[in-house]
N, C-alpha and C positions, 0 to 999 in steps of 0.2 A: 542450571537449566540450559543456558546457552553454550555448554561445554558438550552437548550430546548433540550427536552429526546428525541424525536423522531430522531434530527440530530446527537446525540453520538450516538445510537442505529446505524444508519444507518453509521455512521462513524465506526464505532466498526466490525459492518457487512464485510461492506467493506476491513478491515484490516485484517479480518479472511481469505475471499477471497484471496486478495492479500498473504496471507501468505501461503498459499495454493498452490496459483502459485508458486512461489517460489520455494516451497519444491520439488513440480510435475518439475521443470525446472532443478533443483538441481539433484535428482533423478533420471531425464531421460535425454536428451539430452541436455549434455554440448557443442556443437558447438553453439547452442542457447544464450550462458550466455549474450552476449550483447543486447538480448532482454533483459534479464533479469534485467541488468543494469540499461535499459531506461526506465525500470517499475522501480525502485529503485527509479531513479530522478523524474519521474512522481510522487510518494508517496509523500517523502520529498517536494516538491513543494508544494502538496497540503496541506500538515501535517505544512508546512508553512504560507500558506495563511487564514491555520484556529487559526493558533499561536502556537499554538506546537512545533512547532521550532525555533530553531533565525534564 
């Protein structure tokens, strides 16, 4: 699966996004961070189930 360019392309995209958020959450409003959290374990889940992580 991770051997096909268009799905790292689009995994990479995405991680850009995601990192984006992040900073935008970071930066602006810290009453939010346990959103922020649940987008963390959403990541790692997925970063999981493509192998990326143990």
């Amino acid at each position: 699966l991770l051997d096909n360019e268009s799905v790292q392309q689009d995994l990479s995209k995405k991680l850009d996004d995601y990192l984006l958020d992040v900073e935008k959450r970071i930066n602006g409003d810290f009453r939010d961070s346990s959103k922020a959290l649940e987008i963390d374990e959403k990541l790692k889940d997925r970063l999981r189930g493509l192998g990326y992580l143990e």
